[in-house]
C-alpha positions in Angstrom: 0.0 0.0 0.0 1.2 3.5 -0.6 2.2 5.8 1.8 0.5 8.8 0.5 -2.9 8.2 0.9 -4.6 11.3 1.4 -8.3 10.5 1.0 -10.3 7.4 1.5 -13.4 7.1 -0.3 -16.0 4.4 1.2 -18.7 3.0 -0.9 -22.0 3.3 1.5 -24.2 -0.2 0.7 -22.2 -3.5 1.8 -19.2 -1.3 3.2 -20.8 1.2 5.3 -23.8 -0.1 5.8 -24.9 -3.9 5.6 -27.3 -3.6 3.4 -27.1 -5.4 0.3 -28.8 -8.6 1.3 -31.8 -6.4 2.2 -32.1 -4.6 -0.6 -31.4 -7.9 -2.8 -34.8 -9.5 -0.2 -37.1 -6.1 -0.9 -36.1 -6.4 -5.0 -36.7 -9.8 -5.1 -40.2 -9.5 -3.6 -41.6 -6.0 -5.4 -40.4 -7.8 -8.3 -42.2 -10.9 -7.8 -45.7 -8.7 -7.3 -45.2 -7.7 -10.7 -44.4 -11.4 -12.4 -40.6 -11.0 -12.5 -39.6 -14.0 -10.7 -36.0 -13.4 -9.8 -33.8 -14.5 -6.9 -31.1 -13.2 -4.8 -28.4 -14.7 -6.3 -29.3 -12.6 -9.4 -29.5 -9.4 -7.9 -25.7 -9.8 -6.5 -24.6 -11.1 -10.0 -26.0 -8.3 -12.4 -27.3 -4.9 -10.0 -24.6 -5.3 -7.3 -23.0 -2.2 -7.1 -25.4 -0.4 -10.3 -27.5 2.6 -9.2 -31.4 2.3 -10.0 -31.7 3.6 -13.7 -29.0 0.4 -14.3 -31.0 -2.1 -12.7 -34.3 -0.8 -14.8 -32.5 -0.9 -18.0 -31.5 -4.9 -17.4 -34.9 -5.3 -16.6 -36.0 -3.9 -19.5 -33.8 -5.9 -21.4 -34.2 -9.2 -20.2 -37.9 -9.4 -18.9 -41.0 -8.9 -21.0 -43.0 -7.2 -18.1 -42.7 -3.2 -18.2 -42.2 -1.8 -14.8 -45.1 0.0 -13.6 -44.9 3.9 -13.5 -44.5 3.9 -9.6 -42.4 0.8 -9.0 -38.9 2.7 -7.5 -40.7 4.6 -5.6 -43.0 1.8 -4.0 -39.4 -0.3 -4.1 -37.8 1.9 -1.9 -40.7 3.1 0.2 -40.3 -0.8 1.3 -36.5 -0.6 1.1 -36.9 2.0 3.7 -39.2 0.2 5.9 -36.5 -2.7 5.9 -34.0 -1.0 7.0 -35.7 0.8 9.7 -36.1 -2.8 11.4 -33.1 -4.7 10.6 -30.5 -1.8 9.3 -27.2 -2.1 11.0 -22.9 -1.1 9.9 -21.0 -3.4 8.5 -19.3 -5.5 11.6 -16.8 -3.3 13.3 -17.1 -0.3 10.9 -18.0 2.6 13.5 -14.8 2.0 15.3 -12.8 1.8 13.0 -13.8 4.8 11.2 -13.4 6.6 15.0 -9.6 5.5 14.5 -9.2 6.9 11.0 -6.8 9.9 10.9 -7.0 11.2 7.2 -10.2 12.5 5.8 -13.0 10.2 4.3 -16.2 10.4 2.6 -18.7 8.5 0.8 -19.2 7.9 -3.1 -22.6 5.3 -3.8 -24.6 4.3 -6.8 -27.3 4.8 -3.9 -29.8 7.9 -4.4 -29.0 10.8 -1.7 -32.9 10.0 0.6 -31.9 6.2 0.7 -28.4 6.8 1.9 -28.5 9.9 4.3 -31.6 7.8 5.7 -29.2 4.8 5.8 -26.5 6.9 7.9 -28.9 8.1 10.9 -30.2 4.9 11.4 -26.7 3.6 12.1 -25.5 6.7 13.7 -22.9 7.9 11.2 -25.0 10.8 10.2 -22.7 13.2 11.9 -19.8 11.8 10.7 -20.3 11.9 7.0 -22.0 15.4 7.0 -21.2 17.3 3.7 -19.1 14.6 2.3 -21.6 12.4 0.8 -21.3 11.7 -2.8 -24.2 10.5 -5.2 -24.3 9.2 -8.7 -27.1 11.4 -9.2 -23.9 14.4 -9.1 -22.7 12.3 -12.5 -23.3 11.7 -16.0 -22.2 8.1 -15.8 -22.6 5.6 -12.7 -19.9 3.2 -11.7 -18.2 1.5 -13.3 -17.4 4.5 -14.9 -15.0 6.5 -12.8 -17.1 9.9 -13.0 -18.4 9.3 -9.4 -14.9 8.9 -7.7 -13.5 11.6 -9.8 -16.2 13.7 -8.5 -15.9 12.6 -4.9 -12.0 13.6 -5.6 -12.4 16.7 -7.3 -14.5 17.9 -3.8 -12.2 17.1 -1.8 -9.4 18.2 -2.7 -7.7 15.5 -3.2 -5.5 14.2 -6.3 -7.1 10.8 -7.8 -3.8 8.8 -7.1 -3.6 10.0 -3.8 -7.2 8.3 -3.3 -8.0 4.9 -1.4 -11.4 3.3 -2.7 -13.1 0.6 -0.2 -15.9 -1.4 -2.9 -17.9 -4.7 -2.5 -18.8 -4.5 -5.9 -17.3 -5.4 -9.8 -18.5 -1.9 -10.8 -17.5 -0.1 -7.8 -13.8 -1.9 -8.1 -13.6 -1.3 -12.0 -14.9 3.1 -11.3 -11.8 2.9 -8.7 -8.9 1.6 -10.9 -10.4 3.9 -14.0 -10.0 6.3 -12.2 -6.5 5.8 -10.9 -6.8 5.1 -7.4 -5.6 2.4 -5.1 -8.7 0.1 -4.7 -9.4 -2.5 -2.2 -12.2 -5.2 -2.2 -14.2 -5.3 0.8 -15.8 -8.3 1.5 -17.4 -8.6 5.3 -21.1 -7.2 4.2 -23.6 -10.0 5.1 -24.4 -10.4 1.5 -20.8 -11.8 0.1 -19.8 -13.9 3.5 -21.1 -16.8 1.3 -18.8 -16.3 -1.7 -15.9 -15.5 -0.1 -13.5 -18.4 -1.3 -10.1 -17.3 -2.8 -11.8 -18.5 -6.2 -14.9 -16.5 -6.2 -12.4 -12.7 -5.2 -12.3 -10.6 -7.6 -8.8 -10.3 -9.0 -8.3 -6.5 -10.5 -8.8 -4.7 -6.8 -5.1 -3.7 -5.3 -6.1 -6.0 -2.0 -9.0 -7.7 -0.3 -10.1 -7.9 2.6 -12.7 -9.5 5.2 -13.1 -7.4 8.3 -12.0 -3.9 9.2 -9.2 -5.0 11.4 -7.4 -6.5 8.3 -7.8 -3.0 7.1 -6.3 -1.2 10.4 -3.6 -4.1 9.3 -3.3 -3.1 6.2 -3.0 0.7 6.6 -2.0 1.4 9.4 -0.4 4.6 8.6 -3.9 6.3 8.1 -4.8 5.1 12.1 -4.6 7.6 15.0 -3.9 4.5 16.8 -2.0 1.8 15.2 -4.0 -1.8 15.4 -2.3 -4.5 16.6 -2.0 -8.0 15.2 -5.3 -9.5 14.4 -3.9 -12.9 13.1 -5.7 -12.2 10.1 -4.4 -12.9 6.3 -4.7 -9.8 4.0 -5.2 -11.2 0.2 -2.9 -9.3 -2.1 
């Protein structure tokens, strides 16, 4: 890892937030209301990582049942209620993040209502106050690199002096187009299944599986430097 990392740039669903595998559940069931039988498993394969307008366009593509007028906003009325009841950080996040001595923000495919509503519910609301990045600021959604660019940009920050944290293909490919150092987080509820060697994604600068491998990993961006965790990083 670099030592002049100046910025680190945290996709918010299945990094911040653990959230994927509810919003995979609430897809899977709106979807089903209207005929489009679909299952998780699809969801993480094809939308992981895409904001809205992708997801609708695959549909679109694939399916011959037109999405009714209303359907995102009923889909994330009931995305909402979800998390509301079972919304919680990825394990271990909120400390770390207390620990983190360089500035940080947030860059999503999320829309801006689903993810500052995502942030108060786990407490981080404060924390990520005027640096919350959407890709409705963009032209083009990951994995173009306009989001992190922009994220960047409003920062201050030089692209190669950027650290991204994705779950996702698309989020992984936006990082490395747009020149930063990218690593592959994979402790969100929704990839804890997948998470032999095998089934990694290759292209991202390092994986990891919990946030103390990341303290590990960069520990030069900690007020506090972690000790040991016995953990293996995947490089």
């Amino acid at each position: 890892m670099k030592k002049d990392i100046q910025l680190v740039i945290f996709d918010c669903d299945g990094v911040v937030v653990d959230s994927e595998i509810i919003s995979a559940h609430v897809l899977v069931n709106q979807l089903q209301k209207i005929g489009i039988s679909i299952d998780s498993a699809y969801v993480m394969q094809h939308f992981l990582g895409c904001n809205f307008a992708t997801v609708k366009k695959h549909l679109a593509e694939y399916f011959p049942i037109a999405l009714p007028t209303h359907f995102e906003e009923v889909y994330r009325e009931a995305l909402l209620l979800e998390f509301e009841q079972q919304l919680t950080t990825t394990p271990g996040f909120a400390a770390m993040l207390e620990k983190l001595n360089i500035p940080y923000c947030i860059a999503t495919s999320s829309s801006p209502q689903r993810t500052a509503k995502a942030l108060k519910l786990v407490g981080l609301e404060t924390h990520f106050s005027g640096r919350v990045f959407t890709a409705s600021e963009v032209k083009n959604g990951k994995p173009a690199p306009d989001l992190f660019l922009h994220a960047a940009k409003q920062m201050s920050v030089e692209p190669s002096h950027c650290l991204v944290l994705e779950d996702s293909p698309a989020g992984i490919q936006a990082g490395l187009s747009a020149n930063m150092q990218v690593v592959n987080y994979r402790g969100g509820a929704h990839l804890k299944a997948q998470n032999s060697p095998a089934e990694q994604p290759q292209q991202a600068d390092f994986t990891i599986f919990n946030w103390p491998q990341f303290a590990q990993l960069c520990a030069s961006l900690f007020t506090i430097q972690e000790k040991s965790y016995g953990h293996n990083i995947s490089i």
